[in-house]
VOGU-3710 file (C-alpha; in Angstrom, 3 decimals, decimal comma):
1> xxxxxxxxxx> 2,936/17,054/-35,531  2,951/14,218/-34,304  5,511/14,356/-37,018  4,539/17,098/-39,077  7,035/17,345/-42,090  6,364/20,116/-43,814  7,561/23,706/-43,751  5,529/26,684/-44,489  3,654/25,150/-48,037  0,884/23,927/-47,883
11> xxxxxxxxxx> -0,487/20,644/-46,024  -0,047/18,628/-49,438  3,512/19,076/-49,908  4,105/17,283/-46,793  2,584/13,858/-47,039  4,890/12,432/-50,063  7,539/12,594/-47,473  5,890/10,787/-45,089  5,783/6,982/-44,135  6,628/5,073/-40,872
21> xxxxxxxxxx> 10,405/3,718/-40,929  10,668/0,315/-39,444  10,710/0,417/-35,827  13,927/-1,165/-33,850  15,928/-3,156/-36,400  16,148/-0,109/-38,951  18,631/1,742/-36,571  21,773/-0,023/-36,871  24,129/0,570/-33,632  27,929/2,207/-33,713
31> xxxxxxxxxx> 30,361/-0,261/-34,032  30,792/-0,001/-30,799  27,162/-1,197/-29,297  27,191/-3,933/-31,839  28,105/-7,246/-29,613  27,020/-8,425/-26,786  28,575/-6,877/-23,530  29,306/-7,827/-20,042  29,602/-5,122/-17,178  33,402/-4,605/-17,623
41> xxxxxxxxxx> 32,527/-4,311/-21,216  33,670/-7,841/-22,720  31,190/-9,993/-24,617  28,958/-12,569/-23,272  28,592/-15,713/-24,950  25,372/-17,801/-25,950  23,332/-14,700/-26,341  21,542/-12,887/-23,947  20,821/-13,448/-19,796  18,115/-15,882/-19,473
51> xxxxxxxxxx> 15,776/-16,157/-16,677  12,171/-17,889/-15,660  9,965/-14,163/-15,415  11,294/-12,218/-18,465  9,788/-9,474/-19,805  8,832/-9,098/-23,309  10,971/-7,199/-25,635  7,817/-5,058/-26,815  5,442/-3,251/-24,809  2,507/-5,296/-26,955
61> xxxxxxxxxx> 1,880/-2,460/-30,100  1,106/-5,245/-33,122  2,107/-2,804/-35,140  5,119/-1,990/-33,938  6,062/-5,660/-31,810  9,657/-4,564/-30,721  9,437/-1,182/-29,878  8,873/-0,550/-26,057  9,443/-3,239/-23,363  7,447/-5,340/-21,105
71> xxxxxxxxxx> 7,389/-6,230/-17,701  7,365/-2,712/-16,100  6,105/0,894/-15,877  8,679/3,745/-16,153  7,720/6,607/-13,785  11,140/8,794/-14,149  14,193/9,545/-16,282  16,867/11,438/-14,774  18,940/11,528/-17,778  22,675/13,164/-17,289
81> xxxxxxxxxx> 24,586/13,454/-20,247  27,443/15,484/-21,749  27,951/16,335/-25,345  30,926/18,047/-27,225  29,777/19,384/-30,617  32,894/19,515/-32,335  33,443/15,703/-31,820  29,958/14,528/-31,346  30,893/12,542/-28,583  28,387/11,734/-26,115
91> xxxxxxxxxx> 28,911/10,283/-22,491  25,292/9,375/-20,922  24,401/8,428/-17,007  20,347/7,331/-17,223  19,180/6,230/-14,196  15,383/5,204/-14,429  12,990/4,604/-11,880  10,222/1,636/-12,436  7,800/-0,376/-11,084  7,457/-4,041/-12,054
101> xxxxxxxxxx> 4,478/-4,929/-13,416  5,618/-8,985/-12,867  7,960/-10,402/-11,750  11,121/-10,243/-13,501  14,462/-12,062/-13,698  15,548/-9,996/-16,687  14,126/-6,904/-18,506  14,976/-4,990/-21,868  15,740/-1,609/-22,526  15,824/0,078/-26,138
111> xxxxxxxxxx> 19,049/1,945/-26,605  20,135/2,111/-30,354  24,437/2,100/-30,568  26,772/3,549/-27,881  29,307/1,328/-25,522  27,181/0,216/-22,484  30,065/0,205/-19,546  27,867/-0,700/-16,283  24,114/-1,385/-15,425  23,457/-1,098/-11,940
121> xxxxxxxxxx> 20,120/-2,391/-10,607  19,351/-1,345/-7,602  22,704/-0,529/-6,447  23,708/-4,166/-7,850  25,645/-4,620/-10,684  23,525/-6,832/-13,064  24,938/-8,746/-16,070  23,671/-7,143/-19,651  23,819/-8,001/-23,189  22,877/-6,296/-26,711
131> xxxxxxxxxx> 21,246/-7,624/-29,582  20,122/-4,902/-32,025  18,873/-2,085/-29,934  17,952/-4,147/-26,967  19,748/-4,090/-24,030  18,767/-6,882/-22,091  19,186/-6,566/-18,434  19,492/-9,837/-15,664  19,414/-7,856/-11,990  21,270/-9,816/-9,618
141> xxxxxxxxxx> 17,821/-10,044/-7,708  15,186/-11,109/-9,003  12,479/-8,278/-9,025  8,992/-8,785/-7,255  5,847/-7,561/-9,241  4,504/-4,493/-7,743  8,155/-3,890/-6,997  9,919/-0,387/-7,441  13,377/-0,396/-8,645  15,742/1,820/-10,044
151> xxxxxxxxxx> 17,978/0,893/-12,988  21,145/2,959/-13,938  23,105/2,640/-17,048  26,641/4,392/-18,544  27,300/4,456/-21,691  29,747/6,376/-24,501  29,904/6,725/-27,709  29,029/9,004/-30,881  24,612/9,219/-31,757  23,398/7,635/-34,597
161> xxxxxxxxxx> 19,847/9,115/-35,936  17,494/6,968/-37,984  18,429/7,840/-41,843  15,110/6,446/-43,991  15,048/8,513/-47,266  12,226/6,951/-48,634  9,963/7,826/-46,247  10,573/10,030/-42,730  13,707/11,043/-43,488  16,495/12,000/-40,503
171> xxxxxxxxxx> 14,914/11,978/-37,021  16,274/11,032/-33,189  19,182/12,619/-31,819  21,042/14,401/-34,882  24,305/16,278/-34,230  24,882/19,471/-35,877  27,537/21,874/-37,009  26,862/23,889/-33,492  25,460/21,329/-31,321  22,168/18,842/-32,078
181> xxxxxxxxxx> 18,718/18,726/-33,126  16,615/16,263/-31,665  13,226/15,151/-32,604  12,538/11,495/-32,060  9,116/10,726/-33,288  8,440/7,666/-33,610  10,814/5,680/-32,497  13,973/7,945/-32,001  14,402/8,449/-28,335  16,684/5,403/-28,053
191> xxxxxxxxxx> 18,977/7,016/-30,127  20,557/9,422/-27,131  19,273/7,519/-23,667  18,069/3,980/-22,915  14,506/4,049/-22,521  11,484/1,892/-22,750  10,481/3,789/-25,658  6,586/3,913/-26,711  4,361/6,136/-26,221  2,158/4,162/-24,079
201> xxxxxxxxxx> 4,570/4,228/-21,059  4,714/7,735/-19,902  7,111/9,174/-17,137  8,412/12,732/-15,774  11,978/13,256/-16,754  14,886/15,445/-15,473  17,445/16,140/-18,653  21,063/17,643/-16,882  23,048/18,536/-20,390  26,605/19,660/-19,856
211> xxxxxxxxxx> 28,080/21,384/-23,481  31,013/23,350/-24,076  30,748/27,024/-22,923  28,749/29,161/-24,963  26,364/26,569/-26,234  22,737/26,364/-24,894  21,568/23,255/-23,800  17,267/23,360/-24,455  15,062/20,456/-22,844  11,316/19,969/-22,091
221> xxxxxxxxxx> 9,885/21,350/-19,020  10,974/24,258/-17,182  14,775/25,004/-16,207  16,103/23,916/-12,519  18,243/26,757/-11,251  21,055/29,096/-13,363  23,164/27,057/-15,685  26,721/26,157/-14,258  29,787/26,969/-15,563  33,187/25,651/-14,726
231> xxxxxxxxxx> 36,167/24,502/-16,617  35,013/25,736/-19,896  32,011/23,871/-19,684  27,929/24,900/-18,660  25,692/22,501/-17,400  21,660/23,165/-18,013  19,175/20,831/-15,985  15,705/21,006/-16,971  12,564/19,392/-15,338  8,969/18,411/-16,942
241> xxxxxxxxxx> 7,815/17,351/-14,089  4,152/15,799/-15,980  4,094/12,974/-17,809  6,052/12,716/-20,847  6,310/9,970/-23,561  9,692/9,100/-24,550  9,276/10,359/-28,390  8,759/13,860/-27,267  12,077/14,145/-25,071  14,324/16,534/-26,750
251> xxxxxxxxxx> 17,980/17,551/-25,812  18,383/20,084/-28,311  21,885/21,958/-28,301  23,474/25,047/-30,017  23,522/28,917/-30,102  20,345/30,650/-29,480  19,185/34,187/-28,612  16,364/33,302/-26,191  13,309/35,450/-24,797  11,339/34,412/-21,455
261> xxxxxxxxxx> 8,131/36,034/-19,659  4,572/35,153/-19,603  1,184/34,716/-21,778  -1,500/37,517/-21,545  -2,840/34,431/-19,637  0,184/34,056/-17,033  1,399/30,880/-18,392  5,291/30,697/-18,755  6,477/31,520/-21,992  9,984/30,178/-23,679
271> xxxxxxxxxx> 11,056/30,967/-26,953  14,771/30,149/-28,675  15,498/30,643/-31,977  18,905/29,839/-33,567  21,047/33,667/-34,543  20,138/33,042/-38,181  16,458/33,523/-37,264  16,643/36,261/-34,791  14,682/38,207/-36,700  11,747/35,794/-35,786
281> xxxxxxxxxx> 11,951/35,289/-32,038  9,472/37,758/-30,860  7,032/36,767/-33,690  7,515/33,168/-32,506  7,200/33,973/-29,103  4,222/36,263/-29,210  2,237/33,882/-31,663  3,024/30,890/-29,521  1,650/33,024/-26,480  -1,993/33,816/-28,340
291> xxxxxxxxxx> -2,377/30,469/-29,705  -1,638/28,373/-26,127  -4,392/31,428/-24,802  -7,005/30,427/-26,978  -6,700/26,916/-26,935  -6,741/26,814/-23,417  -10,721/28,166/-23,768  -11,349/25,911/-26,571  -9,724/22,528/-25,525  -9,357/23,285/-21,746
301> xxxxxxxxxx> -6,900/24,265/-19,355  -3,580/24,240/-20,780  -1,679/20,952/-18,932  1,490/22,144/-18,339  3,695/24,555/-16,698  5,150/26,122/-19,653  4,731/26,667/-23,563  6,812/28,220/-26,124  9,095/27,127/-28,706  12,571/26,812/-30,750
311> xxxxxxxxxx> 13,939/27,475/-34,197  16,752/25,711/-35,085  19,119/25,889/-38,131  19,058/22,457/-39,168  17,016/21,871/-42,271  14,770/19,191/-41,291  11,916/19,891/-43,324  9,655/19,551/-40,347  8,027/20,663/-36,753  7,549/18,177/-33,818
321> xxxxxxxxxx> 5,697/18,833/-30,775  8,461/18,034/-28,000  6,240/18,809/-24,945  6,590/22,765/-23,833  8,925/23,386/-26,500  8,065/22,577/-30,144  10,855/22,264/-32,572  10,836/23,624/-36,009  13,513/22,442/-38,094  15,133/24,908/-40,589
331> xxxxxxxxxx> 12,515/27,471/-40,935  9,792/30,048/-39,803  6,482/28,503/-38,621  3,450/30,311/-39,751  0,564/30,977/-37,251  -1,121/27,761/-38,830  1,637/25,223/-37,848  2,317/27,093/-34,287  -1,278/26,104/-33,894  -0,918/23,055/-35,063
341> xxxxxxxxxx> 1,864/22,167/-32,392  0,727/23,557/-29,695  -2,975/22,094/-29,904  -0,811/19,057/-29,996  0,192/19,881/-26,315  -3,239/18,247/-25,417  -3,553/16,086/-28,428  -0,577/13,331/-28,383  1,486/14,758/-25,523  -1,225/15,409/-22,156
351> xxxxxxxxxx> -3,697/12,872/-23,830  -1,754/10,257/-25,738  -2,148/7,166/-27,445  -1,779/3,521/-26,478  -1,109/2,147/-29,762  0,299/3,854/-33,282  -2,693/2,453/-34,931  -4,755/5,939/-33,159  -2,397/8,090/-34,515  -5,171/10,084/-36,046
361> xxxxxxxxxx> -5,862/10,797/-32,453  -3,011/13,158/-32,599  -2,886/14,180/-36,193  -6,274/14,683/-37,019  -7,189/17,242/-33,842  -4,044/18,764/-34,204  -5,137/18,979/-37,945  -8,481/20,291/-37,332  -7,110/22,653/-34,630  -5,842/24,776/-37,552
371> xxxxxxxxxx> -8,473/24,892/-39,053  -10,539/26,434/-35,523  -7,756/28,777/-35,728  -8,167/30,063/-39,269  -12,092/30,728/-37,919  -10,714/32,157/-34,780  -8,619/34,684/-37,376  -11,177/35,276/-39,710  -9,245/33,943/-43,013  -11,155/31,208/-43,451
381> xxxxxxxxxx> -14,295/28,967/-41,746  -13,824/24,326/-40,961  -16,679/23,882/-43,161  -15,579/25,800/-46,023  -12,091/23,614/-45,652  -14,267/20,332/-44,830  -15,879/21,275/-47,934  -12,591/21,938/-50,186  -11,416/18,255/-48,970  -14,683/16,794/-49,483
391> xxxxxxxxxx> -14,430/17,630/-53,557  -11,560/15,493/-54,187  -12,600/12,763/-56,837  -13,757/9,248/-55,370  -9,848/8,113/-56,920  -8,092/10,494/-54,724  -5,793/8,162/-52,603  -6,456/9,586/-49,379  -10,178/7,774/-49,502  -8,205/4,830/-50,008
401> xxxxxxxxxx> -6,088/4,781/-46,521  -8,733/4,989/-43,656  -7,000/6,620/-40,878  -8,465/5,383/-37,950  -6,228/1,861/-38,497  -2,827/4,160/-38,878  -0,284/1,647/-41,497  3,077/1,283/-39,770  4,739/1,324/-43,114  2,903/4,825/-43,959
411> xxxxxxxxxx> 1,970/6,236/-40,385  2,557/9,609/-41,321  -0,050/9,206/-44,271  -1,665/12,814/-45,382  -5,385/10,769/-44,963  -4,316/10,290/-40,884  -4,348/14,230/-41,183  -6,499/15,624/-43,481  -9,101/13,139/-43,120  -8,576/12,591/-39,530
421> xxxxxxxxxx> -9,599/16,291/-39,240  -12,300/15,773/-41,791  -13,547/13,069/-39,084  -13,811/15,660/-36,307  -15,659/18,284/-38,477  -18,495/15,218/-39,915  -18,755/14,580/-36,089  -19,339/18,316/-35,075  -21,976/18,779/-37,774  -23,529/15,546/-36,474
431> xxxxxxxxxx> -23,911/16,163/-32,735  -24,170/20,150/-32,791  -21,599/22,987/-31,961  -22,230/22,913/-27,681  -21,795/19,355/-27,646  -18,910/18,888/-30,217  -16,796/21,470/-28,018  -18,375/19,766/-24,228  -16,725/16,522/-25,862  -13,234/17,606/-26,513
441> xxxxxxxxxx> -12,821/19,238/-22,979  -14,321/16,581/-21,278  -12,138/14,286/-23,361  -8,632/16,544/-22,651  -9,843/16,299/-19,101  -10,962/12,626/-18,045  -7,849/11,487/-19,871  -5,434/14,314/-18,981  -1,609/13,067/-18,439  -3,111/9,516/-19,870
451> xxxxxxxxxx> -3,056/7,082/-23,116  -6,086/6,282/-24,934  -7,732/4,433/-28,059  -10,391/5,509/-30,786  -13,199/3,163/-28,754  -13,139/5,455/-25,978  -13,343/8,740/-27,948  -16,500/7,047/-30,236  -17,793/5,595/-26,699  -17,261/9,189/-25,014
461> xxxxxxxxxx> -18,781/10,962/-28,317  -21,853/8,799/-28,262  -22,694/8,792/-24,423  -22,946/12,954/-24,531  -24,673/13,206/-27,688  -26,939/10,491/-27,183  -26,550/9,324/-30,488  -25,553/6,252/-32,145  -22,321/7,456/-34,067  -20,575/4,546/-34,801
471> xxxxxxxxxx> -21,776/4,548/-38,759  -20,334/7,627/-39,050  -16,475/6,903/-37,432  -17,203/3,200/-39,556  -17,102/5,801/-42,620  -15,173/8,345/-42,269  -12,105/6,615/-40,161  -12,388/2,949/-41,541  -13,520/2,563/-44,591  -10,958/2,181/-47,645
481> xxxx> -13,762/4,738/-49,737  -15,000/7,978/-50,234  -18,213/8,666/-47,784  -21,077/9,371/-48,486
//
């Protein structure tokens, strides 16, 4: 993906699933993380902290106007939690490090359920409250802009995925027989650490996962040392030390048979898949080596330190790209979604988006990236797919949904993907082959480990091409039609 729910059928059997749940107020807290708390864990009255420089309880996505937070930049999550399958109890320490981007007299967090027990703000204890799943924080000190400052927060309790059957189904931290599966796109990271969770505020994390012995604990990055074991229990502490948005964090747990080495191209290779697929580890792992290989000539140098990916047992229906380490939920990728993942490690994950709205950003390279590798392989050419597309009748509903302007009620929409990638292939018959391939390395480059918009890929497009493209994005990404 981005969220790419489907499992080895075709692209059209995915899409019916798909639609954006509503952000923050469609995951209802535990019991427990219901009411307002204090720091010794009684309620507040009269609601939450107030204060003269507060920041805003969304980052600023219209589309999405309470997910995120605003009033500061995240730059690091060291996230230390422990989790016991059999009761699905977890006990969290997330201590975040941030820079104020105003001054602030009180700040929110997203964290959906759990019993908040102490927030410490630099090494203060500040006064907290809940509504929903904000956690609104008043520092005993008022924070300068331009200010650093490091927030720490406990809390307990049991993790409560997002459940939306009508449209994305179960995503966010979701416990399992052995352990959990976690996959939080869009909006699901708040549902195992606090977090200030958009896309558009990336950080480098540090996951430390302790689980009974026996279990592996699998996070994003690269692992910090041998796992500890002591008292029955094994702690696992992995780094990604680039840039990360919060939707692609992943703290997946459970018992895998794991294999570990290197691309033909020396990049670190990690591949787990749960016992019931062992027969597909080295498939997954050798596939998952070729494909990061080749799209490191096509889209550029690949942008992080590691690549790979994990099978689970859990039925989800669906593949996300946690960075390093895609998930696939429940069953056996074929070369076609591998590719689709891992191009994803540049599109959404090293480049990402500012807003939801550019989803097709994401969806529609990662889209198109399949099809480069079905030319790569020789089963099939982009313009003979462009072309298959292309015939659907002028009624089709995917002319109807133009997916540059991603619907938050429908953001997984099949026209985000298909026609997204249709976008890409108009523009590369439009501006030529050498150009068309310049312009995604030079995009993946200038806006490696950043966030960007659709106006800057059209702007970028047009400046090495010469051309004036915008009647062509106007058509093919905006208009509620077939074009032309």
């Amino acid at each position: 993906m981005g969220f790419e729910r489907r499992l080895a059928a075709p692209l059209l059997a995915l899409f019916s699933m798909l639609a954006c749940a509503p952000s923050d107020g469609a995951m209802a807290p535990t019991p427990s993380g219901s009411a307002s708390e204090s720091p010794s864990g009684g309620s507040t009255s009269g609601g939450p902290p107030s204060g003269g420089d507060i920041g805003a309880p969304g980052i600023g996505d219209p589309d999405f106007p309470t997910d995120g937070n605003g009033g500061y930049d995240v730059t690091h999550y060291d996230l230390r939690i422990g989790y016991t399958p059999s009761s699905k109890q977890l006990d969290g320490v997330a201590t975040i490090e941030a820079k104020a981007t105003q001054q602030l007299s009180r700040f929110n967090l997203d964290l959906a359920g759990y019993k908040v027990s102490d927030v410490v703000v630099d090494d203060e204890k500040a006064v907290f409250s809940r509504t929903g799943s904000e956690l609104s924080v008043l520092p005993a000190t008022p924070l300068a802009k331009d200010a650093g400052f490091t927030v720490k927060v406990s809390y307990a309790g049991i993790p409560t995925p997002v459940k939306d059957s009508s449209n994305l189904g179960t995503y966010g931290f979701i416990p399992t027989a052995d352990g959990a599966f976690v996959a939080c796109e869009p909006n699901g990271a708040k549902t195992w650490f606090p977090a200030n969770d958009h896309p558009a505020d990336k950080a480098a994390f540090d996951v430390t996962i302790t689980v009974p012995e026996g279990v592996t604990a699998l996070s994003n990055g690269e692992q910090v040392g041998e796992p500890a074991t002591a008292g029955g229990k094994t702690t696992y502490h992995w780094r990604e030390k680039h840039p990360m948005v919060t939707y692609l964090a992943t703290a997946t747990i459970g018992r895998f048979e794991v294999r570990k080495g290197r691309t033909s191209g020396g990049i670190a290779s990690f591949a787990a898949v749960d016992p019931k697929f062992r027969g597909s580890l080295d498939s997954l792992y050798t596939v998952s080596g070729e494909v990061t290989d080749y799209w490191s000539k096509i889209f550029g140098p690949y942008p992080f330190s590691s690549t790979g990916g994990v099978i689970d047992d859990f039925s989800a229906g669906y593949a996300l790209e946690n960075q390093t380490k895609p998930l696939y939920g429940g069953f056996n990728p074929d070369e076609s979604i591998i590719a689709h993942e891992l191009a994803h490690q540049w599109f959404g994950d090293s480049v990402s988006i500012k807003q939801w709205r550019d989803l097709w950003l994401n969806e529609g390279f990662a889209t198109y990236a399949e099809w480069l590798w079905a030319e790569h392989k020789g089963t099939n050419t982009a313009d003979k797919l462009f072309e298959t597309y292309r015939a659907r009748a002028a009624t089709d509903p995917i002319w109807k949904y133009p997916p540059g302007r991603a619907q938050p009620r429908d953001l997984f929409n099949e026209s985000v993907y298909t026609r997204g990638g249709m976008t890409l292939h108009a523009l590369r018959k439009a501006i030529g082959d050498d150009t068309f391939f310049q312009l995604i390395k030079t995009w993946t480059s200038d806006h490696k480990y950043g966030s960007v918009t659709t106006d800057e890929f059209v702007a970028l497009a047009e400046k090495l091409s010469g051309k004036d493209l915008k009647p062509l994005f106007d058509a093919w990404l905006f208009q509620p039609v077939k074009p032309a």
